[in-house]
C-alpha positions in Angstrom: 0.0 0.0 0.0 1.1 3.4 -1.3 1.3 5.7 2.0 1.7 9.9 1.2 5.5 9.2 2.6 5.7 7.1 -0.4 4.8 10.0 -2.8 7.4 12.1 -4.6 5.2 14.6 -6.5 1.3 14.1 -8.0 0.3 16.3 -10.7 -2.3 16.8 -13.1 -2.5 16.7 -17.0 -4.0 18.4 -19.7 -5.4 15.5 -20.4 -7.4 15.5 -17.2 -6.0 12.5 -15.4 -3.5 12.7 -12.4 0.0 10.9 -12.7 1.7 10.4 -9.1 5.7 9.4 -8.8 6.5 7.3 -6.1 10.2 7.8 -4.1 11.1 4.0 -5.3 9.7 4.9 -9.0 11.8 7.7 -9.0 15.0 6.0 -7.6 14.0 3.5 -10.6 14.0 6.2 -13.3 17.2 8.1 -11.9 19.5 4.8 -11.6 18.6 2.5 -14.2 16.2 4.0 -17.2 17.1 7.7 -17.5 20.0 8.6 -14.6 20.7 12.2 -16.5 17.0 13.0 -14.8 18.6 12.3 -11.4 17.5 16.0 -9.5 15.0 16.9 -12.2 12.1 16.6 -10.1 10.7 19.9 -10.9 11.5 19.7 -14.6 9.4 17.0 -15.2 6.8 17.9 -13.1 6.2 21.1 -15.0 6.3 19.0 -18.2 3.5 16.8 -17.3 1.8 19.5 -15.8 2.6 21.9 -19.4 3.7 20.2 -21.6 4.4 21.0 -25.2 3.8 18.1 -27.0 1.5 14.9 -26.1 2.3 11.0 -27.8 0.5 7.8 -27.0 2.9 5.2 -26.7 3.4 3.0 -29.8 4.4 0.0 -27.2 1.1 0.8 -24.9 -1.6 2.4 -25.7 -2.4 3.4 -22.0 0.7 5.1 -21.7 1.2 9.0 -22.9 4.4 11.0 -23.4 4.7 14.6 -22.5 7.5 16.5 -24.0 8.7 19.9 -24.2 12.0 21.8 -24.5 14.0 22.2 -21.8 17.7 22.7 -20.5 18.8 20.5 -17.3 20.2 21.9 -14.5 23.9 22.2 -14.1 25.8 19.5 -12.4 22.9 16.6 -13.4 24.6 15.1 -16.0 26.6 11.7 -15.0 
């Protein structure tokens, strides 16, 4: 069971659904699918929240993609 602790950051989408990171999700993204994310947080909050460009998933059609353009932080790179 998913407890508030657990939570990272919830947001909503234009597409009117809600998409909440867990802490462990996140650890997930940062150390083994995208690490250059690692300290992002805000970044990709504010892209799901506003993003600039929406794509279903070829792979899964329950899964979107939110883009926009953006410029990392200093220091996040690995």
């Amino acid at each position: 069971m998913i407890t508030q602790d657990d939570i990272l950051f919830e947001v909503d989408t234009p597409l009117g659904f809600n998409v909440r990171v867990t802490k462990a999700y996140w650890r997930t993204i940062t150390t083994q699918k995208h690490p250059v994310m690692e300290g992002q947080e805000e970044l990709v909050r504010a892209t799901i929240q506003d993003p600039e460009e929406i794509r279903q998933s070829k792979s899964d059609p329950s899964v979107y993609l939110f883009y926009r353009p953006c410029v990392l932080n200093a220091g996040s790179a690995r």
